[in-house]
TILOZA-193478 format. One line per 4 residues: number of its first residue (from 0); their letters; for each residue x, y, z of N, C-alpha, C. Coordinates in steps of 0.02 Angstrom, whole numbers, padded with zeros to 5 digits. Layout:
! residues N
NUM	a	X,Y,Z,X,Y,Z,X,Y,Z  ...
This chain:
! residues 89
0	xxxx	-00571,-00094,00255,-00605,-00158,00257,-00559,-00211,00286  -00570,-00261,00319,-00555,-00300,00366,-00539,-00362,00311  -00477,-00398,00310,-00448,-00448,00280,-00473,-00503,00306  -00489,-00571,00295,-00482,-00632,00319,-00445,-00683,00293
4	xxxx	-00403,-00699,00292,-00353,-00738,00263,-00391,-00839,00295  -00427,-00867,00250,-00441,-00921,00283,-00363,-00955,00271  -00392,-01030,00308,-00333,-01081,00307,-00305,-01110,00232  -00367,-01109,00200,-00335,-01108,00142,-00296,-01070,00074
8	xxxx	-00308,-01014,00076,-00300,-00970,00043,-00226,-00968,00063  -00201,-00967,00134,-00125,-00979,00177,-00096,-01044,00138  -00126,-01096,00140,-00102,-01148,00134,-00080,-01147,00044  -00138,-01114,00012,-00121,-01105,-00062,-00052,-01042,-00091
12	xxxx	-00062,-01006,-00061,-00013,-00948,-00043,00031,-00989,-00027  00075,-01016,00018,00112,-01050,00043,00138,-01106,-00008  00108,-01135,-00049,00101,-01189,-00093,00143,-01152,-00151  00105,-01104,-00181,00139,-01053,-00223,00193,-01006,-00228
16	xxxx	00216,-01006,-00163,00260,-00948,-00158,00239,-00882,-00149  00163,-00878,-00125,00156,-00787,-00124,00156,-00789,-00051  00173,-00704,-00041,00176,-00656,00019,00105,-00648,00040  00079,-00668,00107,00015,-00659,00141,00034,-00581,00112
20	xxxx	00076,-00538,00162,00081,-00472,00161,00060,-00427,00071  00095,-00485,00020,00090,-00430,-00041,00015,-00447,-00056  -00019,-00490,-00042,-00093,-00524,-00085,-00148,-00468,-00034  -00120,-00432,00024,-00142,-00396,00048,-00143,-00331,00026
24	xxxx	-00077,-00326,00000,-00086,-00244,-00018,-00106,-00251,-00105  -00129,-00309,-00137,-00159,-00310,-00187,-00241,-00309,-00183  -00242,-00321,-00137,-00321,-00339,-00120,-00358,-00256,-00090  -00305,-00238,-00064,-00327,-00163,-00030,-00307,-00098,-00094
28	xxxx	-00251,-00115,-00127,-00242,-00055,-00171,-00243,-00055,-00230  -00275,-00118,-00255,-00267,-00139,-00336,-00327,-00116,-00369  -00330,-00056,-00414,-00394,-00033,-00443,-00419,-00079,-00500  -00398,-00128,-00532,-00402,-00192,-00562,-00461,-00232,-00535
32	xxxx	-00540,-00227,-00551,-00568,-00270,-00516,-00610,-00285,-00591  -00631,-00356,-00578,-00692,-00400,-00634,-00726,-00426,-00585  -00750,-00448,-00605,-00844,-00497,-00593,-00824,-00559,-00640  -00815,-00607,-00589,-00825,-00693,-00659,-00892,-00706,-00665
36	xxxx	-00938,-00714,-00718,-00987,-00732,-00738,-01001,-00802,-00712  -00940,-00851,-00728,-00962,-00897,-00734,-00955,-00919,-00657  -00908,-00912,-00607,-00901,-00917,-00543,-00933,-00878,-00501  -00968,-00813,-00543,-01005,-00769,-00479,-00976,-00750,-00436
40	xxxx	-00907,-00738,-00452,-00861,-00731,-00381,-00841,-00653,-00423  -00790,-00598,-00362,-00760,-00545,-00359,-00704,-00567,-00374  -00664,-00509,-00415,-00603,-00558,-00435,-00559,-00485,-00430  -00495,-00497,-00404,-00449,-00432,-00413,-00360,-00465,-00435
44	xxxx	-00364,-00409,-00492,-00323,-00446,-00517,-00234,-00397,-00505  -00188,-00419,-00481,-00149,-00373,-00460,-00056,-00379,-00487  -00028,-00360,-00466,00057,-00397,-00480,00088,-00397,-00420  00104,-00463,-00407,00135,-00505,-00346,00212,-00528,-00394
48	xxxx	00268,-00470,-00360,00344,-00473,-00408,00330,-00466,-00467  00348,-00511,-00511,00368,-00522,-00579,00293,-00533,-00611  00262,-00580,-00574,00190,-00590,-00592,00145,-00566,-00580  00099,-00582,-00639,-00006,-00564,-00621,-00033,-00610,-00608
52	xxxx	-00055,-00597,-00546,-00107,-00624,-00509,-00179,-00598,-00501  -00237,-00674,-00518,-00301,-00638,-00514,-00317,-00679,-00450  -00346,-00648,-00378,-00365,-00674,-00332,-00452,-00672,-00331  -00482,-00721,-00326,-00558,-00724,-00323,-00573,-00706,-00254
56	xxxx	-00616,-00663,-00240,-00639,-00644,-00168,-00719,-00667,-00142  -00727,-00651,-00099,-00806,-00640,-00080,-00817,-00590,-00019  -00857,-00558,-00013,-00876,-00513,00035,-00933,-00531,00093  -00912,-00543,00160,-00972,-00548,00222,-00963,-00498,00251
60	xxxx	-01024,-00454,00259,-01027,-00405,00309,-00951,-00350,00307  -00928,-00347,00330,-00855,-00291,00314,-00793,-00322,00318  -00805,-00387,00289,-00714,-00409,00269,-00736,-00430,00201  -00676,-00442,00185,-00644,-00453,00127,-00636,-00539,00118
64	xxxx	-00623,-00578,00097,-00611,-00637,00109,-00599,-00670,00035  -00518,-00668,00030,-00493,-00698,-00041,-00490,-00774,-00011  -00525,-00830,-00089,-00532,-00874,-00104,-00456,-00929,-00112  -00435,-00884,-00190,-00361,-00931,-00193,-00323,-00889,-00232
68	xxxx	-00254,-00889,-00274,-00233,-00841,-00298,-00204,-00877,-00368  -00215,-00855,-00426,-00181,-00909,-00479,-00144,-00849,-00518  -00082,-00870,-00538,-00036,-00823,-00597,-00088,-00821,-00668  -00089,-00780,-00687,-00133,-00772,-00771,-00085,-00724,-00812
72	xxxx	-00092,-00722,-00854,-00075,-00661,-00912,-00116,-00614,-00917  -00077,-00559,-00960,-00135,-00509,-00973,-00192,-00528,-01016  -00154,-00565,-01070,-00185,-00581,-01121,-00237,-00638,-01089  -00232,-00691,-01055,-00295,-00710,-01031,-00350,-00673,-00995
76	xxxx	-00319,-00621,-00954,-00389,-00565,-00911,-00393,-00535,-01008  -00409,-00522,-01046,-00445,-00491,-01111,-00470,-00538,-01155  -00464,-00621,-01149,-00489,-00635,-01166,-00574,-00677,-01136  -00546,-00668,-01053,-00603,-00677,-01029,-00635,-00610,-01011
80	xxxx	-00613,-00554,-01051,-00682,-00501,-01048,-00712,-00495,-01118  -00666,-00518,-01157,-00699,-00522,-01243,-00748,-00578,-01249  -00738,-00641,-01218,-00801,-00685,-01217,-00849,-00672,-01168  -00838,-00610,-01122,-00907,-00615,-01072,-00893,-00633,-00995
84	xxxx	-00832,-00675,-01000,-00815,-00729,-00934,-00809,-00673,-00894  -00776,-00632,-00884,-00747,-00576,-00853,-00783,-00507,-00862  -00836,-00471,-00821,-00864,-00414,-00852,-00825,-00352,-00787  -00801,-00291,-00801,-00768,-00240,-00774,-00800,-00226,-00709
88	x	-00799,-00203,-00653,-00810,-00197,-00599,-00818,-00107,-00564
């Protein structure tokens, strides 16, 4: 599947300190996927170094196209599948 990296997602990446290159090979090999309820968005959640990262996606036609990328805990991805926020993929 075909990546699209918009301008922002670069610019947020860039902001944060992540690797275009690693948010790629999280996005392509991370078996880690949810559904946000409340955003309706694809969400894959991966480890970028030291950290977990959940990147929100959306899908057109045969790319891929991540949103933004935020550091979380584990313990936050379980508690947004214990209230619902987060359902398994």
């Amino acid at each position: 599947m075909n990546i699209i990296f918009t301008d922002y997602i670069k610019y947020r990446a860039t902001l944060r300190g992540f690797s275009l290159h690693k948010i790629e090979n999280i996005l392509r090999y991370s078996q880690e996927k949810y559904f946000d309820v409340e955003t309706q968005r694809k969400i894959i959640a991966g480890k970028h170094d030291e950290h977990l990262v959940i990147i929100p996606y959306e899908i057109e036609k045969e790319s891929l196209i991540p949103v933004t990328i935020h550091i979380t805990t584990r313990q936050q991805i379980k508690f947004r599948l214990k209230t619902g926020r987060f359902i398994h993929e």
